[in-house]
mmCIF file of the N, C-alpha and C atoms, coordinates in Angstrom:
data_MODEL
# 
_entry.id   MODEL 
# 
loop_
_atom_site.group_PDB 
_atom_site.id 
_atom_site.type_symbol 
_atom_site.label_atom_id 
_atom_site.label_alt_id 
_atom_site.label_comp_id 
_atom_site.label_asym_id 
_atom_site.label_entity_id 
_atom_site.label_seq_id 
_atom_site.pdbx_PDB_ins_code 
_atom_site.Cartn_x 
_atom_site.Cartn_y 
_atom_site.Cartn_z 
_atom_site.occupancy 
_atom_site.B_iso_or_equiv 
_atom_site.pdbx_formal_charge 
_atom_site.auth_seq_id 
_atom_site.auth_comp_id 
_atom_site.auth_asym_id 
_atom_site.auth_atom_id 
_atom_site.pdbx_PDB_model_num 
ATOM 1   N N  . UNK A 1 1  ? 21.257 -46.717 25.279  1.00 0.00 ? 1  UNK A N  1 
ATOM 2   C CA . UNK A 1 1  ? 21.867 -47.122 24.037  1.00 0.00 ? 1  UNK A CA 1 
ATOM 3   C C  . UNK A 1 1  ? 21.805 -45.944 23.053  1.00 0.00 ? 1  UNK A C  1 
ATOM 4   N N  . UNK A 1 2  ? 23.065 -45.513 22.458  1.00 0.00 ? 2  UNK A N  1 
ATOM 5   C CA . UNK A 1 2  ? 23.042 -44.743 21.376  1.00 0.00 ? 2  UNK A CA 1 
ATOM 6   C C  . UNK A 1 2  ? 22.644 -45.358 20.435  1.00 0.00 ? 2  UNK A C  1 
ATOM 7   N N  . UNK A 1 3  ? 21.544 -44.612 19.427  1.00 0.00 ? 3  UNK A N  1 
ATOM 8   C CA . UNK A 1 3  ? 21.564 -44.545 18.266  1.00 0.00 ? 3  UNK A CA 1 
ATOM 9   C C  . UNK A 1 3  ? 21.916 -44.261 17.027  1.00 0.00 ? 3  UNK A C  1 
ATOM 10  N N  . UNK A 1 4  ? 22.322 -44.473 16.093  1.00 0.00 ? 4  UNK A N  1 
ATOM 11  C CA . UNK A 1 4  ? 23.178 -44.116 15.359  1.00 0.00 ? 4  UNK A CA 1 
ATOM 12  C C  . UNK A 1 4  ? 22.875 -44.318 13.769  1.00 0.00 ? 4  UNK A C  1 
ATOM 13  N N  . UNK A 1 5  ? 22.952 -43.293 12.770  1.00 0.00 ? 5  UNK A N  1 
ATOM 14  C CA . UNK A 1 5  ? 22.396 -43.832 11.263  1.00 0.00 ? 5  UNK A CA 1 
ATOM 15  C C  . UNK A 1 5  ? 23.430 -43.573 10.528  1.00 0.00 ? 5  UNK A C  1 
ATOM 16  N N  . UNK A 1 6  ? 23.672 -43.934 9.966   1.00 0.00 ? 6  UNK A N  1 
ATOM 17  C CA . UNK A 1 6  ? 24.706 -43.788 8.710   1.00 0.00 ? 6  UNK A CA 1 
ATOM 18  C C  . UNK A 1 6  ? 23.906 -43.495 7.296   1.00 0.00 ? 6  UNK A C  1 
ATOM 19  N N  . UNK A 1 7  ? 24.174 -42.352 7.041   1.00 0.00 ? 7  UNK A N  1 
ATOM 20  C CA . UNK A 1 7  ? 23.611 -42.247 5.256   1.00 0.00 ? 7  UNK A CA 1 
ATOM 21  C C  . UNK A 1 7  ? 24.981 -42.147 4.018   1.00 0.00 ? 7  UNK A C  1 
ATOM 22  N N  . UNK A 1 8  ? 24.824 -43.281 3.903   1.00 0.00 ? 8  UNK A N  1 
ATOM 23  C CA . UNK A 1 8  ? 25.982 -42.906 2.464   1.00 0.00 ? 8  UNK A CA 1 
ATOM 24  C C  . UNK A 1 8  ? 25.597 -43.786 1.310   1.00 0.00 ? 8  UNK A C  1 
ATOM 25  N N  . UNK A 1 9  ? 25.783 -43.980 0.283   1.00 0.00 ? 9  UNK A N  1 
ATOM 26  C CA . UNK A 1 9  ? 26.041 -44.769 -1.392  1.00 0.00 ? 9  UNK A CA 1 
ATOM 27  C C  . UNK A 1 9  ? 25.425 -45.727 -1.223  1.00 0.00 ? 9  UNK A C  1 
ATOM 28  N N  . UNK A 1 10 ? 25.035 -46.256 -2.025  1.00 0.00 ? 10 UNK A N  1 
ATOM 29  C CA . UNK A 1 10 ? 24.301 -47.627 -2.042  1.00 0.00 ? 10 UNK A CA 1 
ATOM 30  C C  . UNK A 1 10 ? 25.291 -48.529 -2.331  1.00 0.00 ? 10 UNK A C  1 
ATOM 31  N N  . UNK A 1 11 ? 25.768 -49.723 -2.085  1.00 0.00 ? 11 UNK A N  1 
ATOM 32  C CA . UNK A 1 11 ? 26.858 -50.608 -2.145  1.00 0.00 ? 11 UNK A CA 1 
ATOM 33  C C  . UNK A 1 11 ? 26.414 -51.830 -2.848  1.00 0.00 ? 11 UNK A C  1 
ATOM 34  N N  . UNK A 1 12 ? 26.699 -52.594 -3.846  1.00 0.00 ? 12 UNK A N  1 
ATOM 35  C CA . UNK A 1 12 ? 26.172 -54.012 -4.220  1.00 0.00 ? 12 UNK A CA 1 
ATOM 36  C C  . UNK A 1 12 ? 26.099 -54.927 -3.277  1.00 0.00 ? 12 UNK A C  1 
ATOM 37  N N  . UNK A 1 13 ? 26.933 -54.702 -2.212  1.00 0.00 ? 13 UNK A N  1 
ATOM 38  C CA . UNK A 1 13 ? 26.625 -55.532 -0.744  1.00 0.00 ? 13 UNK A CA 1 
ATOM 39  C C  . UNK A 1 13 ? 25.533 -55.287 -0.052  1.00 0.00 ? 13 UNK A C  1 
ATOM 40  N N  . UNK A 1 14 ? 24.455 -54.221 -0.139  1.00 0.00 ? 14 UNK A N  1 
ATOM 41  C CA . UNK A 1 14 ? 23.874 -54.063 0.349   1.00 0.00 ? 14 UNK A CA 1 
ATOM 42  C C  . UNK A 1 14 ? 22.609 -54.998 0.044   1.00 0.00 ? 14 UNK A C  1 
ATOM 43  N N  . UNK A 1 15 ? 22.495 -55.183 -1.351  1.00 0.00 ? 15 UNK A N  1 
ATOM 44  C CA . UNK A 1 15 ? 21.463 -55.615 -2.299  1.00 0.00 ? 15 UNK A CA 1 
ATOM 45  C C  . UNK A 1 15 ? 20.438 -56.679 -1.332  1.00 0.00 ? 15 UNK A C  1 
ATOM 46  N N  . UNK A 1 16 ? 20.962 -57.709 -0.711  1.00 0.00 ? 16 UNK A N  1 
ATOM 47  C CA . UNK A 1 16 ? 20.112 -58.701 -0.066  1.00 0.00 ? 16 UNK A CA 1 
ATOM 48  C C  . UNK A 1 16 ? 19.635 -58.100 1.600   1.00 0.00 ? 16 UNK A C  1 
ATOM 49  N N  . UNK A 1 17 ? 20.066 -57.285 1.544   1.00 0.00 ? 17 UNK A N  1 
ATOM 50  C CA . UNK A 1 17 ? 19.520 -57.119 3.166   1.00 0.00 ? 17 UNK A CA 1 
ATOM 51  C C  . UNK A 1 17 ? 18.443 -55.749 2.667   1.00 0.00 ? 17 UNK A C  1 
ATOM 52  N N  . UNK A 1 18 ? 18.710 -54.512 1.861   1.00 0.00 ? 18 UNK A N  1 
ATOM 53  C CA . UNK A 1 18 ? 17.566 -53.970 1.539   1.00 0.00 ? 18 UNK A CA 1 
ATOM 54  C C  . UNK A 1 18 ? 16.653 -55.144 0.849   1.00 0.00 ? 18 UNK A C  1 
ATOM 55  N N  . UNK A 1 19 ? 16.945 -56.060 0.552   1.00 0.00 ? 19 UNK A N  1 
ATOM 56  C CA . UNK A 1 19 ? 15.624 -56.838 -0.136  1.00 0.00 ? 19 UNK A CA 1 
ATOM 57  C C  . UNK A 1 19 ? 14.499 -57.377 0.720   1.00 0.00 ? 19 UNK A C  1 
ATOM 58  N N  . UNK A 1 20 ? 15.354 -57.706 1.888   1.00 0.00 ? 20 UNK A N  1 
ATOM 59  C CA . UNK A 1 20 ? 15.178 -58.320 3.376   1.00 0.00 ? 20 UNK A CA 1 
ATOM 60  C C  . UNK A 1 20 ? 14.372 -57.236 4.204   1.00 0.00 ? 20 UNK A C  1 
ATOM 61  N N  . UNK A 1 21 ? 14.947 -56.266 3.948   1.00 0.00 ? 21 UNK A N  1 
ATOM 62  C CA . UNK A 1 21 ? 14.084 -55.113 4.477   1.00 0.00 ? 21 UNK A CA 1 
ATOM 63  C C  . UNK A 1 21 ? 12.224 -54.982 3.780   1.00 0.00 ? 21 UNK A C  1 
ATOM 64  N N  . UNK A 1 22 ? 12.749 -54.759 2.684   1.00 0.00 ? 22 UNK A N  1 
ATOM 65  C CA . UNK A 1 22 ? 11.192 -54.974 2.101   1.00 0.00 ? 22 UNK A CA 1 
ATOM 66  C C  . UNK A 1 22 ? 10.419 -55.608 2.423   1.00 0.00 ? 22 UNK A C  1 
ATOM 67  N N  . UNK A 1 23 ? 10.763 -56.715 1.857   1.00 0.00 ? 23 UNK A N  1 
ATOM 68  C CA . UNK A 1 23 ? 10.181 -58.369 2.944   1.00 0.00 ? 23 UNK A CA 1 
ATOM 69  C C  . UNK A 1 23 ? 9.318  -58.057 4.332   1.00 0.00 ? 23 UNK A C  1 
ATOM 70  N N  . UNK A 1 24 ? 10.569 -57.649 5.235   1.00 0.00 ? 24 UNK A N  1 
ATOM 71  C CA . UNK A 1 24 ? 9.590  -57.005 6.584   1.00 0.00 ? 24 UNK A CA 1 
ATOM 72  C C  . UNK A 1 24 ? 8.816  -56.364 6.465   1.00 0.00 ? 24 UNK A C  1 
ATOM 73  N N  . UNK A 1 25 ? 8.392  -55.197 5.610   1.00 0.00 ? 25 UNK A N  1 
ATOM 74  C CA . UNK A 1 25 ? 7.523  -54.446 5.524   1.00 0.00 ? 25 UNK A CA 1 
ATOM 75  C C  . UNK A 1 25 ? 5.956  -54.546 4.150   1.00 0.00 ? 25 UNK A C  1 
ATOM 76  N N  . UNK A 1 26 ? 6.150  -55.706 4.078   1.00 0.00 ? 26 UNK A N  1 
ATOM 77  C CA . UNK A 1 26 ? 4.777  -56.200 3.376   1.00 0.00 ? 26 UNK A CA 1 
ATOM 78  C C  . UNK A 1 26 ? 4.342  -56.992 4.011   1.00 0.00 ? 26 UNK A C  1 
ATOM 79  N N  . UNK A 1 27 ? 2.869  -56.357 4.368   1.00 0.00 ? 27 UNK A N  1 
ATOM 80  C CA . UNK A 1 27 ? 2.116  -56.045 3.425   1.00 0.00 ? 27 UNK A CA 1 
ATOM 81  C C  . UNK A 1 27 ? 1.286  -54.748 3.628   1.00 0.00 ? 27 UNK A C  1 
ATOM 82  N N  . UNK A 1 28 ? 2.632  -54.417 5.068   1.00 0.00 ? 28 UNK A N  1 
ATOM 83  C CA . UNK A 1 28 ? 1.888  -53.032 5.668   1.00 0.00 ? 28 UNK A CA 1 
ATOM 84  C C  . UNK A 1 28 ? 1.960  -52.137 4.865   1.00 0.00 ? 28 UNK A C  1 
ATOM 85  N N  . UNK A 1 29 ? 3.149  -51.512 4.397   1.00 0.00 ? 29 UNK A N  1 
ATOM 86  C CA . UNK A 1 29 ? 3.366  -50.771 3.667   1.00 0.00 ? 29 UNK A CA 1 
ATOM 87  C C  . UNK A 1 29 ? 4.007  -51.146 2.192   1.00 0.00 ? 29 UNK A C  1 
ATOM 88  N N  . UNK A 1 30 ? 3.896  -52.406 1.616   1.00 0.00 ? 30 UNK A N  1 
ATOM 89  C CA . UNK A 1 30 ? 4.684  -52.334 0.636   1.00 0.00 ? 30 UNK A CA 1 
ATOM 90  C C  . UNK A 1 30 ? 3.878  -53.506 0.182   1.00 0.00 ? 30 UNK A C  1 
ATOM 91  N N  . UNK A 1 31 ? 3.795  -54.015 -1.266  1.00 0.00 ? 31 UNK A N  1 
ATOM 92  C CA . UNK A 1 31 ? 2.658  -55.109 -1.721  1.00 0.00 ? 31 UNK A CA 1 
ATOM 93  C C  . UNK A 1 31 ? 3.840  -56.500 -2.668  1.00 0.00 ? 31 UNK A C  1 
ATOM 94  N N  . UNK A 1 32 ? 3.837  -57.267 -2.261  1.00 0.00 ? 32 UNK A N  1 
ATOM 95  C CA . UNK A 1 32 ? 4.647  -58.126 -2.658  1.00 0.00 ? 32 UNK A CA 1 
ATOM 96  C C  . UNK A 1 32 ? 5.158  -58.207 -4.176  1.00 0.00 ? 32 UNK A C  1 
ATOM 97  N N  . UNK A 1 33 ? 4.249  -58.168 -5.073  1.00 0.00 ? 33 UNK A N  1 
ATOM 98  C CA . UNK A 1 33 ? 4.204  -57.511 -6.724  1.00 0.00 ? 33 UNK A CA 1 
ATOM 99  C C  . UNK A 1 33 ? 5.740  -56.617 -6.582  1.00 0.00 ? 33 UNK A C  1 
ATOM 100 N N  . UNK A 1 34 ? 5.757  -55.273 -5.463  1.00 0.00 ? 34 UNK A N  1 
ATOM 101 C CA . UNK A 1 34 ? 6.771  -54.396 -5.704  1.00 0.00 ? 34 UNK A CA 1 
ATOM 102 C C  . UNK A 1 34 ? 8.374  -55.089 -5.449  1.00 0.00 ? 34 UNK A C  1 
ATOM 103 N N  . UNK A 1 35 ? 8.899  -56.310 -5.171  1.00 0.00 ? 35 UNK A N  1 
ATOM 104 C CA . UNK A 1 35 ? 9.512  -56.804 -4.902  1.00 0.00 ? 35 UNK A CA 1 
ATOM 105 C C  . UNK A 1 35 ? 10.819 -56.584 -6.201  1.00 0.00 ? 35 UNK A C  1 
ATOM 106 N N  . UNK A 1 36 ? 9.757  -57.293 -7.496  1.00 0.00 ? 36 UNK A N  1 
ATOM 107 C CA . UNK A 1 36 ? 10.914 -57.518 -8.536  1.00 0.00 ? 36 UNK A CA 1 
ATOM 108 C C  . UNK A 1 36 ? 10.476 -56.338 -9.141  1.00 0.00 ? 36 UNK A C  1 
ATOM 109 N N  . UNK A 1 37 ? 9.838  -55.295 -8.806  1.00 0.00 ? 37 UNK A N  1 
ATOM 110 C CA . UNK A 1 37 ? 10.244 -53.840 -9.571  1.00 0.00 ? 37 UNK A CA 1 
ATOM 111 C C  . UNK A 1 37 ? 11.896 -52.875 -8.837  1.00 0.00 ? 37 UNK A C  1 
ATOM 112 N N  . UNK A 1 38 ? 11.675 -53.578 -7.610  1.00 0.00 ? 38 UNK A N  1 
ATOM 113 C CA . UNK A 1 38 ? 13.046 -53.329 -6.315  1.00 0.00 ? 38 UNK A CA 1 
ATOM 114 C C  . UNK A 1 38 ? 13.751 -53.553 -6.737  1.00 0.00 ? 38 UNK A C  1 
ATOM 115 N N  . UNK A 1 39 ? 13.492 -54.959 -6.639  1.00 0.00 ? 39 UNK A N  1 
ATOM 116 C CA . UNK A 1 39 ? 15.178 -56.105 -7.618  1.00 0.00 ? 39 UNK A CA 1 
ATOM 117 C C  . UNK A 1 39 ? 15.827 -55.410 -8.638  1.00 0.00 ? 39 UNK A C  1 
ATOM 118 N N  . UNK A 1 40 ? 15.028 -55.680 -9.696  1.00 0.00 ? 40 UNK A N  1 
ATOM 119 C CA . UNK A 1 40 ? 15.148 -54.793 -11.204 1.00 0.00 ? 40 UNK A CA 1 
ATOM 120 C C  . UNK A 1 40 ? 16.289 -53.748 -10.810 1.00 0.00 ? 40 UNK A C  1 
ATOM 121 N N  . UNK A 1 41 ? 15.468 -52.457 -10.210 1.00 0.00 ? 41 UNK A N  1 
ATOM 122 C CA . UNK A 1 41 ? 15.992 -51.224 -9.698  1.00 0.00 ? 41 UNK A CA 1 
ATOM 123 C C  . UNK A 1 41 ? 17.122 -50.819 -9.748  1.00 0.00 ? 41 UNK A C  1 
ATOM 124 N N  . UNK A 1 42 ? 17.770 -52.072 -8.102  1.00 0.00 ? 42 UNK A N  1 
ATOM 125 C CA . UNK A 1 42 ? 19.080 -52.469 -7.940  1.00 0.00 ? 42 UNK A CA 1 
ATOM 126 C C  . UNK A 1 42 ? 19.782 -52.533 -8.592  1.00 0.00 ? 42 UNK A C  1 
ATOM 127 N N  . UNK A 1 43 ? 19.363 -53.956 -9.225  1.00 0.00 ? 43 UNK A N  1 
ATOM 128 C CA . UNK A 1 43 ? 19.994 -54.693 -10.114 1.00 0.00 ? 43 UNK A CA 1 
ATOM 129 C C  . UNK A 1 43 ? 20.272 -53.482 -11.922 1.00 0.00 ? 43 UNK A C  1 
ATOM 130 N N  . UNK A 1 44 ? 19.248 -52.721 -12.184 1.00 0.00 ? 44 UNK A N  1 
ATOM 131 C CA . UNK A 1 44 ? 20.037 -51.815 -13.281 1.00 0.00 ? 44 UNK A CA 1 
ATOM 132 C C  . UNK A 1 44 ? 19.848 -50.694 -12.978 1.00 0.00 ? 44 UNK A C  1 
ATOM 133 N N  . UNK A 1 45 ? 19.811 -49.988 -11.890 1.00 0.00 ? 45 UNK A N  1 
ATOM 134 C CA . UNK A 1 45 ? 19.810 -48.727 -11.970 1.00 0.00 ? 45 UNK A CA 1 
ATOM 135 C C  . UNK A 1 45 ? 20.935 -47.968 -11.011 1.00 0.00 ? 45 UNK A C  1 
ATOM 136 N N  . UNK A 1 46 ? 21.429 -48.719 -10.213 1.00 0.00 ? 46 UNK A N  1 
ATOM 137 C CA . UNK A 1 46 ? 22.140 -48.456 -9.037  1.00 0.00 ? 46 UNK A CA 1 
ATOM 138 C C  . UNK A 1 46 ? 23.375 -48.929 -9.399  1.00 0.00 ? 46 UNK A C  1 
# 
């Protein structure tokens, strides 16, 4: 199986599946608290 990454723009479509991503990765690497500093982010900075 090829692998394959795509790097481009951040899209407002993207918003719930990077959120989803996070999600997977707490509490190994990421602490639930950082969730709505993410959101936020998105939501006004992007």
């Amino acid at each position: 199986m090829d692998k394959y990454l795509e790097i481009r723009k951040y899209d407002v479509q993207d918003r719930n599946k990077l959120i989803d991503i996070l999600h997977m990765n707490i509490p190994k690497y990421f602490a639930q608290s950082e969730v709505a500093d993410f959101t936020e982010y998105l939501d006004q900075e992007m």
